[in-house]
N, CA and C atoms as an extended XYZ file, in Angstrom:
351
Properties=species:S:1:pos:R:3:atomname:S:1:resname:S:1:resid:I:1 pbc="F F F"
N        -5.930     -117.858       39.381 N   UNK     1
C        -7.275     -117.380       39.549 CA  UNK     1
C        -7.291     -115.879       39.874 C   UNK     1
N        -6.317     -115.294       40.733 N   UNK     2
C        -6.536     -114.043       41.133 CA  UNK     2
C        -5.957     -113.186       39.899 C   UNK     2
N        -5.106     -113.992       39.129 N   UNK     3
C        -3.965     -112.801       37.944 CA  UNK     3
C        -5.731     -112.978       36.759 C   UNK     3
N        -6.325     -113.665       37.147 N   UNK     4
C        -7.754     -113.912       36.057 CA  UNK     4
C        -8.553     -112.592       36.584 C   UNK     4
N        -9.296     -113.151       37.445 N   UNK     5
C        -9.653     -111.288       37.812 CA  UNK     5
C        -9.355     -110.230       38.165 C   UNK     5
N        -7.858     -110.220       38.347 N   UNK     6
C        -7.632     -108.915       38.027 CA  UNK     6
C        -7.561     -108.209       36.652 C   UNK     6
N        -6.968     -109.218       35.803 N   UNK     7
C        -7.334     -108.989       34.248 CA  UNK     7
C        -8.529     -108.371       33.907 C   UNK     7
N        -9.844     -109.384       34.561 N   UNK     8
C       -10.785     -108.726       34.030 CA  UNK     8
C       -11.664     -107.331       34.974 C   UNK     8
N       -11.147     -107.665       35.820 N   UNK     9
C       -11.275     -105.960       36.695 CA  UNK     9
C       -10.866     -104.742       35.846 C   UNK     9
N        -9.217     -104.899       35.203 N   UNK    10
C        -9.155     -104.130       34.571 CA  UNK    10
C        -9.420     -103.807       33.202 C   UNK    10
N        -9.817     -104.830       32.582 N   UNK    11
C       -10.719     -104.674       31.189 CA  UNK    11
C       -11.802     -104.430       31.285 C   UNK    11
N       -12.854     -104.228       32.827 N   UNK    12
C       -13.900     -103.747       33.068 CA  UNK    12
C       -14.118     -101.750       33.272 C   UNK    12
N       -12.763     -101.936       33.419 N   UNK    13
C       -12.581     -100.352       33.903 CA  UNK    13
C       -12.086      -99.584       32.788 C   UNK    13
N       -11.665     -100.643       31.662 N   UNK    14
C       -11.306      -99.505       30.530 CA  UNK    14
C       -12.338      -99.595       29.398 C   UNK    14
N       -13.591     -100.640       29.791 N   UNK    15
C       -14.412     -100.672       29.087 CA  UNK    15
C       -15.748      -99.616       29.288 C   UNK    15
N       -15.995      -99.917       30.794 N   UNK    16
C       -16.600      -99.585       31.690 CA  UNK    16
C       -17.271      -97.523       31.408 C   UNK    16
N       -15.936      -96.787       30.957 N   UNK    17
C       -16.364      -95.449       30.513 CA  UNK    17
C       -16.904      -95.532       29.291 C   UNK    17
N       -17.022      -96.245       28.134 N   UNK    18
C       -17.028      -96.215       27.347 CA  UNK    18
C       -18.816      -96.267       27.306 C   UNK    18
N       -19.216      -97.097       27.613 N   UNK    19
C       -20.484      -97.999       27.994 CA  UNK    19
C       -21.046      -96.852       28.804 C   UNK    19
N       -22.474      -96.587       27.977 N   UNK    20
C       -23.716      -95.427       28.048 CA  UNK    20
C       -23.049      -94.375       27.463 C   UNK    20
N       -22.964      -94.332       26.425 N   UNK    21
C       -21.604      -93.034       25.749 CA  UNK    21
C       -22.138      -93.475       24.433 C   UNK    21
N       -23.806      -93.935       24.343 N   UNK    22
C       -24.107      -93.544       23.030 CA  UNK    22
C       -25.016      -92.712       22.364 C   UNK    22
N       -24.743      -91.957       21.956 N   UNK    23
C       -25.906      -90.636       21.632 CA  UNK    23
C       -25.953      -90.910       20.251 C   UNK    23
N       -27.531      -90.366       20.004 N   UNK    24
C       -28.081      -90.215       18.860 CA  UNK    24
C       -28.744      -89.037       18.567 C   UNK    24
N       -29.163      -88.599       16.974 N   UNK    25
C       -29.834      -87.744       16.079 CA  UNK    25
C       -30.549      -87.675       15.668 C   UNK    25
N       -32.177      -87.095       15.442 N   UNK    26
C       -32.319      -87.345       14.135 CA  UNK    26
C       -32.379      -85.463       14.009 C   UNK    26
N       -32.205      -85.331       12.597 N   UNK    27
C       -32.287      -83.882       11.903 CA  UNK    27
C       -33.748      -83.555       10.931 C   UNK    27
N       -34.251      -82.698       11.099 N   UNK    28
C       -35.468      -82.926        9.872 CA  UNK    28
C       -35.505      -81.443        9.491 C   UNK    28
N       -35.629      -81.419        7.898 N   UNK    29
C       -36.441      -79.900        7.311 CA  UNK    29
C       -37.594      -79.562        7.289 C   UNK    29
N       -38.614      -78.829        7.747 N   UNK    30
C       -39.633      -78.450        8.037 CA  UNK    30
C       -40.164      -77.891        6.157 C   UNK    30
N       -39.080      -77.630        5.376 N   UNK    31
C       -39.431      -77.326        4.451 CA  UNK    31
C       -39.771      -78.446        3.281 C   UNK    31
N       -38.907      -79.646        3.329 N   UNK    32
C       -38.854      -80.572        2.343 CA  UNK    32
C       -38.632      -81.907        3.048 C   UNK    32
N       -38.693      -81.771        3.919 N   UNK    33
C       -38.914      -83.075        4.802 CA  UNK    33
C       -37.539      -84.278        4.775 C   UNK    33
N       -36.954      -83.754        4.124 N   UNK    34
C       -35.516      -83.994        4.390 CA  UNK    34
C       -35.335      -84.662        5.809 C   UNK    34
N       -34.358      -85.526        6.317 N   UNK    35
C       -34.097      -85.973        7.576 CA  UNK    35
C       -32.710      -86.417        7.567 C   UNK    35
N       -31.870      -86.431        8.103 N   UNK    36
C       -30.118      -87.395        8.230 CA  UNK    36
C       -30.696      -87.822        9.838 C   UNK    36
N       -29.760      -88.575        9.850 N   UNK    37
C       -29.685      -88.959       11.467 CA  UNK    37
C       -28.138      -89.604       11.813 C   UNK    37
N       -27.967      -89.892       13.091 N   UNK    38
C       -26.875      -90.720       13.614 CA  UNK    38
C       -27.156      -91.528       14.664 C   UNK    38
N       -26.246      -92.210       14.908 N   UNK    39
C       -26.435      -93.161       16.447 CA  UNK    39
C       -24.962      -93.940       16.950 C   UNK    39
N       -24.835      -93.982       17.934 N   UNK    40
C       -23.827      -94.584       18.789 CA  UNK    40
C       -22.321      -93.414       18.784 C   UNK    40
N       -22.716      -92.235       18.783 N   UNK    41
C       -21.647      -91.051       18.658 CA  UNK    41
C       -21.134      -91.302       20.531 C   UNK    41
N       -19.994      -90.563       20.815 N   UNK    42
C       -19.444      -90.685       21.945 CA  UNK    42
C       -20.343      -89.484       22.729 C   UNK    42
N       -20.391      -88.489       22.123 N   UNK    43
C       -20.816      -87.049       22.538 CA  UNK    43
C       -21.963      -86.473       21.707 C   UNK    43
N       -22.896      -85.982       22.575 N   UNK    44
C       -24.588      -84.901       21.809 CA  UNK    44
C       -23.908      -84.418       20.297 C   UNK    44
N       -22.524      -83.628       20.363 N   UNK    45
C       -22.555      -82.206       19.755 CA  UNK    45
C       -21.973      -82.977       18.659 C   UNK    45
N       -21.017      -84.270       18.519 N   UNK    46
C       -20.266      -84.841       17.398 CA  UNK    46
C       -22.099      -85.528       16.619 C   UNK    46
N       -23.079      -86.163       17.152 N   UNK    47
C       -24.112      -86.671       16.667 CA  UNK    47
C       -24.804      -85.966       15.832 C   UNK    47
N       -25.030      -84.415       16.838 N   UNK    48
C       -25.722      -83.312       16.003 CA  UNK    48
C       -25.413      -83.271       14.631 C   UNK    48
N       -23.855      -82.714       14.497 N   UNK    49
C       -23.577      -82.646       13.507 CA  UNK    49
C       -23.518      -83.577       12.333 C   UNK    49
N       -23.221      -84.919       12.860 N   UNK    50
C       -23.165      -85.422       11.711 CA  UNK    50
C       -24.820      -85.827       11.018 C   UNK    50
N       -25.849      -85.731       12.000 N   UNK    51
C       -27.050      -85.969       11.652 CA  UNK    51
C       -27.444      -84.679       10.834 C   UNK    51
N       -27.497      -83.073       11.315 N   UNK    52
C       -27.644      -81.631       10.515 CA  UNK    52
C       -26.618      -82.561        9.046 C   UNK    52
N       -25.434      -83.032        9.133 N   UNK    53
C       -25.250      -82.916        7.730 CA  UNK    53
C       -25.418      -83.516        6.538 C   UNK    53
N       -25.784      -84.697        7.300 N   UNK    54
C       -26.883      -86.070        6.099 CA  UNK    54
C       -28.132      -85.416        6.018 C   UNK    54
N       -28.771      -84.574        6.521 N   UNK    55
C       -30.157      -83.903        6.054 CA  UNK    55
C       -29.705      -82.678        5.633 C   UNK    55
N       -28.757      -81.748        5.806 N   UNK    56
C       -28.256      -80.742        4.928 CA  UNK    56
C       -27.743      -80.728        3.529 C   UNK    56
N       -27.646      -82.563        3.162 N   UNK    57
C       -27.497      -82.743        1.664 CA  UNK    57
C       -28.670      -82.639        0.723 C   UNK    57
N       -29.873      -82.536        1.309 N   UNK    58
C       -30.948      -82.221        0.546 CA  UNK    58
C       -31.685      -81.323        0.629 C   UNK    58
N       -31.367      -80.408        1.847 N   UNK    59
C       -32.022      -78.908        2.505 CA  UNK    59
C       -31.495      -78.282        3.221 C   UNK    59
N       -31.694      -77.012        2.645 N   UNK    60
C       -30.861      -75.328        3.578 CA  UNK    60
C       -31.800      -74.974        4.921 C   UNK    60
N       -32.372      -75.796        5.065 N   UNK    61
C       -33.426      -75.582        6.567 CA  UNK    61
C       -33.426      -76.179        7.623 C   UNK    61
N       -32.708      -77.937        7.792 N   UNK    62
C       -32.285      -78.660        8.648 CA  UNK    62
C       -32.215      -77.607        9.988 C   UNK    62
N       -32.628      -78.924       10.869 N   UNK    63
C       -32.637      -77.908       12.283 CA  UNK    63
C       -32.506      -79.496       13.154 C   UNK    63
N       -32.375      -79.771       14.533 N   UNK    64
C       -32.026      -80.875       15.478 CA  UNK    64
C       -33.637      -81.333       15.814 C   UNK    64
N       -34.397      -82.035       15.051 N   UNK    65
C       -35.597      -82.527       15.758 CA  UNK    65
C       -35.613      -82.895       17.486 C   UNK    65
N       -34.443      -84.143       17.483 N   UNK    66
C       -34.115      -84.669       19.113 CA  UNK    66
C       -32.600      -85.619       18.869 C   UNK    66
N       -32.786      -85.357       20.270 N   UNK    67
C       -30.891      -85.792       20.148 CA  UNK    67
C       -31.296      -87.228       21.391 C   UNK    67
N       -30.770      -88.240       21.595 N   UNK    68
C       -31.460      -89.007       22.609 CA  UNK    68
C       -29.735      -89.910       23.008 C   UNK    68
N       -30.195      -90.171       24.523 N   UNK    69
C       -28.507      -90.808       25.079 CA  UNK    69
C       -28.776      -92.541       24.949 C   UNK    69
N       -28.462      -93.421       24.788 N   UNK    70
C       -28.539      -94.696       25.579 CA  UNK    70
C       -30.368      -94.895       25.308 C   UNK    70
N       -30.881      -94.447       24.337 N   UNK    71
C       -31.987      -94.343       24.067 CA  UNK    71
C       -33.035      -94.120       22.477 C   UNK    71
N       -33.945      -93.835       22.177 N   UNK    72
C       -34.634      -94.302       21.055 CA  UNK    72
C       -34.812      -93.059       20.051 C   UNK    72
N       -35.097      -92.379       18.946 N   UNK    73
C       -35.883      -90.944       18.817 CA  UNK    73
C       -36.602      -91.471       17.688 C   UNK    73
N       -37.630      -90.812       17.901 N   UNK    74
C       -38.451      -90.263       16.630 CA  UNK    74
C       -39.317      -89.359       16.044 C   UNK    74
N       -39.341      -89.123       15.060 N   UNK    75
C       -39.844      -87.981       14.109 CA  UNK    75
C       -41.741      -88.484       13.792 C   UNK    75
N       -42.437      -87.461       13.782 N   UNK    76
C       -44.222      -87.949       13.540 CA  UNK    76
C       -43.816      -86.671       12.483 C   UNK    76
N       -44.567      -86.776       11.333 N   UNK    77
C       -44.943      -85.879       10.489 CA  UNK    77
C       -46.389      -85.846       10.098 C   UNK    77
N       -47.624      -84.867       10.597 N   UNK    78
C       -48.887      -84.870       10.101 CA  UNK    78
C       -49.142      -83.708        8.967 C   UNK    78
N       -49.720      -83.535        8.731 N   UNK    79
C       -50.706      -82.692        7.543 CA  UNK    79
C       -50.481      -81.375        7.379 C   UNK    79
N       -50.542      -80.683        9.193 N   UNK    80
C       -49.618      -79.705        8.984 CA  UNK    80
C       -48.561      -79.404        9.974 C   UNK    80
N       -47.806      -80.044       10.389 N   UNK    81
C       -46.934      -79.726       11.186 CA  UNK    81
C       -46.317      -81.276       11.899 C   UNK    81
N       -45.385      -81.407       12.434 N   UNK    82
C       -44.360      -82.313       13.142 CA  UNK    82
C       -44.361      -81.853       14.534 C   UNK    82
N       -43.947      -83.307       15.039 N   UNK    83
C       -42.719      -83.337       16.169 CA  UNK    83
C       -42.256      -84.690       16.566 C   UNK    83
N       -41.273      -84.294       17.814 N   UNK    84
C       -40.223      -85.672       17.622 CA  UNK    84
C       -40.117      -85.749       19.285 C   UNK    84
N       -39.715      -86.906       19.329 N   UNK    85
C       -39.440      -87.012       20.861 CA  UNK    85
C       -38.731      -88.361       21.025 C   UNK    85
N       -38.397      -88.809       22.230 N   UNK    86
C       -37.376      -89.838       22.726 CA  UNK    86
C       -38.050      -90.551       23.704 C   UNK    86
N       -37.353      -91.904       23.429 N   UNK    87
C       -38.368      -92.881       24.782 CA  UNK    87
C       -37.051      -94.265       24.950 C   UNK    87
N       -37.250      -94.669       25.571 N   UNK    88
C       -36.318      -95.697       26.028 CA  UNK    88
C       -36.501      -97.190       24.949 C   UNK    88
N       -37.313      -97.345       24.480 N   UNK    89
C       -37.033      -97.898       23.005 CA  UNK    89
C       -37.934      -97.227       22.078 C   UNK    89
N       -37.998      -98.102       20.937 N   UNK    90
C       -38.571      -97.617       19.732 CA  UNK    90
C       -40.180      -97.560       19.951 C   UNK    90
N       -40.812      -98.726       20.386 N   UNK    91
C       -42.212      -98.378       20.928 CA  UNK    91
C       -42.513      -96.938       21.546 C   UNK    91
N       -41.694      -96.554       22.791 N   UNK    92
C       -42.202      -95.580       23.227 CA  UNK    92
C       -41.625      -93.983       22.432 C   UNK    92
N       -40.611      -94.063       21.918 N   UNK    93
C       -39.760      -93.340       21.049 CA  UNK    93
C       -40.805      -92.574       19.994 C   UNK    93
N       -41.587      -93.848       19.331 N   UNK    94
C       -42.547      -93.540       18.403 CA  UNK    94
C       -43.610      -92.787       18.869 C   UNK    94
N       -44.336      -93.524       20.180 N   UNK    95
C       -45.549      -92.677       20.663 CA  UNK    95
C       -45.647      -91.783       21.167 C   UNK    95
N       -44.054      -90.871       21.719 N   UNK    96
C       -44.150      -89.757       22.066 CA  UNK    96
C       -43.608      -88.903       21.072 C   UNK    96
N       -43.350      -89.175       20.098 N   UNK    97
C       -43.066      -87.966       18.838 CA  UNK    97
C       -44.430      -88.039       18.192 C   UNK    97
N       -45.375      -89.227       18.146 N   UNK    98
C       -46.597      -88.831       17.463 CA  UNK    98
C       -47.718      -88.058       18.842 C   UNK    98
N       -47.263      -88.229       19.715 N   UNK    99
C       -48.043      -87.237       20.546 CA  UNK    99
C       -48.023      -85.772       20.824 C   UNK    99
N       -46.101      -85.366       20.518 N   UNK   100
C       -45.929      -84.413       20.083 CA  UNK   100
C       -46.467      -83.914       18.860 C   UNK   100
N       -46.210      -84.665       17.805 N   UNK   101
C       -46.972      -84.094       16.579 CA  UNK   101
C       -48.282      -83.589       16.543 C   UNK   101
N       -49.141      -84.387       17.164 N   UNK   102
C       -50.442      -83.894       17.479 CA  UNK   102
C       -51.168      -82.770       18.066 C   UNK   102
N       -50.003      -82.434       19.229 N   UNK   103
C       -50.224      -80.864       19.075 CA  UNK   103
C       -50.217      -79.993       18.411 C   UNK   103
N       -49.968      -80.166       17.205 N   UNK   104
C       -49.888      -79.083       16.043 CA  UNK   104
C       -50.258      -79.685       14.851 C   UNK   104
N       -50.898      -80.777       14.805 N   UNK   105
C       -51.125      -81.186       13.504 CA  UNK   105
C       -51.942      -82.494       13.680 C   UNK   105
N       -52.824      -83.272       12.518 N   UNK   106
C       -53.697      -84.464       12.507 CA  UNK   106
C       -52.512      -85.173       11.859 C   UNK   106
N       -53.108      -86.767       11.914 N   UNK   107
C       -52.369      -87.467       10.715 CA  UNK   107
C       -51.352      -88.048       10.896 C   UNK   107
N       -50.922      -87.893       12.182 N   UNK   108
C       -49.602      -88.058       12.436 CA  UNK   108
C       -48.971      -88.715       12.311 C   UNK   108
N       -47.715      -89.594       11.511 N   UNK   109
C       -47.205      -90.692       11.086 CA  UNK   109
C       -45.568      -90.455       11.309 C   UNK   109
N       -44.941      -91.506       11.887 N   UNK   110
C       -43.709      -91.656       12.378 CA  UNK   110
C       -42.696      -91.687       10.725 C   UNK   110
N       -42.123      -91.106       10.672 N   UNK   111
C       -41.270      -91.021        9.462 CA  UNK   111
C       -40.059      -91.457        9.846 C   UNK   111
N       -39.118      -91.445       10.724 N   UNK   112
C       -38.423      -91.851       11.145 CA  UNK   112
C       -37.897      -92.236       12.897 C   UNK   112
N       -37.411      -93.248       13.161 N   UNK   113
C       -37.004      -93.362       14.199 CA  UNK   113
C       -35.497      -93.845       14.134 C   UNK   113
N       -34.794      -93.779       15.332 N   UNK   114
C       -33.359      -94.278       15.069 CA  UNK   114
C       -33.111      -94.514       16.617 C   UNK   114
N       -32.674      -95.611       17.222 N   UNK   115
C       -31.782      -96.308       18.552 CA  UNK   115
C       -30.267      -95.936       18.389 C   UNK   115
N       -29.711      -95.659       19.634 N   UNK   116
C       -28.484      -95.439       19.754 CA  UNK   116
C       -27.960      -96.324       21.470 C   UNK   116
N       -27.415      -97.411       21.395 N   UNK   117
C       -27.538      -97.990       22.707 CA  UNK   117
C       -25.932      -98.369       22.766 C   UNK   117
């Protein structure tokens, strides 16, 4: 019994860093509406990139909409202008990128969202 939990003591501790170590992307072009994204990266800066480079296959303008940890993102695109924001799932993920959007634009419609947990 005790060689049992210690086993799993220590499969808790090498699991244990790993767990909340998931970041996500999304990327969008302001010019062509282009988007890549990622999710479940170890680190912000490995996500970034690989999200800038699935939306850099269709546009020279890609830029980091939102990057989100252990958490939700999404993109609103209205009529004239975007924005994106993060929420702890996809419900709220959605309603604060279309609330962002709304500051700068009508219409606002979620184009993409992506979870990284």
């Amino acid at each position: 019994m005790k060689s049992t939990i210690a086993a799993l003591t220590v499969l808790l501790m090498m699991v244990a860093p790993s767990m909340g170590a998931e970041w996500g992307t999304i990327a969008y072009s302001p010019g062509t509406g282009a988007m890549g994204y990622s999710n479940n990266w170890p680190n912000e800066v490995d996500a970034e990139i690989t999200a800038l480079n699935g939306c850099g296959k269709h546009a020279n303008d890609c830029e980091t909409a939102v990057s989100f940890h252990d958490a939700c993102g999404a993109v609103a695109v209205g009529s004239s202008g975007w924005g994106a924001d993060w929420g702890e799932d996809r419900a709220s993920a959605e309603w604060n990128a279309i609330a962002q959007c709304q500051n700068y634009s009508s219409n606002c419609r979620v184009r993409r969202w992506q979870c990284s947990y």
